[in-house]
C-alpha positions as CSV (number, residue, x, y, z in Angstrom):
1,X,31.7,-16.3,27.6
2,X,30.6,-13.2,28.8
3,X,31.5,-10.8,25.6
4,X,29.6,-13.6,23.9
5,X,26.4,-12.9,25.8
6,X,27.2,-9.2,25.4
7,X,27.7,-9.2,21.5
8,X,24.6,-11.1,21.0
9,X,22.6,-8.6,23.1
10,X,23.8,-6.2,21.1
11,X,22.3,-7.4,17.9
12,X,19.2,-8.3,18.8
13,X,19.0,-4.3,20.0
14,X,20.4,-3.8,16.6
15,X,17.8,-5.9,14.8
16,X,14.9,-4.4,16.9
17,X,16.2,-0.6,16.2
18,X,16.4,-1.1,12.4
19,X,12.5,-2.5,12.9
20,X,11.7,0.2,14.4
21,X,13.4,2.6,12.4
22,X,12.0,0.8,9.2
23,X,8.0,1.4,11.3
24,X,8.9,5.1,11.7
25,X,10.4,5.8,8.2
26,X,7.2,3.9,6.7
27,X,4.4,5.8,8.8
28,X,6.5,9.2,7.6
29,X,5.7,7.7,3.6
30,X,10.0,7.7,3.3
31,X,9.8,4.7,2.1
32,X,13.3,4.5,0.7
33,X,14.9,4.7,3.9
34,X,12.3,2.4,5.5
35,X,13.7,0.1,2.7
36,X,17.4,0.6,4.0
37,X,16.5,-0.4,7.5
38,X,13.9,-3.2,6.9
39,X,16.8,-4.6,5.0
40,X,19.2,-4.2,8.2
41,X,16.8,-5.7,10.2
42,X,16.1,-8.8,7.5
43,X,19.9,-9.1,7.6
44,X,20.1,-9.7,11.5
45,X,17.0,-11.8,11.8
46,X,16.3,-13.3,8.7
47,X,12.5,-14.4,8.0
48,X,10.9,-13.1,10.7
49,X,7.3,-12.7,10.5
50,X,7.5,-9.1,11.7
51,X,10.9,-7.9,9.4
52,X,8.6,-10.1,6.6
53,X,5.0,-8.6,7.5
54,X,6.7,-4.7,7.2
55,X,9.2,-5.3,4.0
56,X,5.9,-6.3,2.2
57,X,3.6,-3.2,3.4
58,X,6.9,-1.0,2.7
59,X,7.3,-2.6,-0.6
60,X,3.7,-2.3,-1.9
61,X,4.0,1.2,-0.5
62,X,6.8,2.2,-2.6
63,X,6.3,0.3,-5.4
64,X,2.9,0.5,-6.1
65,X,1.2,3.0,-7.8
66,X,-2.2,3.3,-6.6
């Protein structure tokens, strides 16, 4: 039960890191590897409103020619 516990610990620090990774590459305008680690974090947590709120902003950044 306890390597349970231990393994699911592990990735939620996973799906937090990618976030965060995903934040930094996006303020730094790298938006393609802001893509790769939004998509990491979408892939441990799914829809959630924060992975959702910074794949749009990263998308309209890269995507979007202003």
């Amino acid at each position: 039960m306890h390597a349970y516990a231990q393994a699911a610990d592990y990735r939620i620090v996973q799906a937090e890191a990618s976030l965060a990774a995903a934040r930094l590459f996006y303020d730094l305008n790298q938006f393609a590897r802001a893509m790769r680690h939004i998509d990491q974090a979408r892939s441990l947590w799914g829809d959630e409103p924060a992975v959702m709120e910074l794949q749009k902003r990263i998308e309209d950044a890269r995507f979007v020619t202003k």
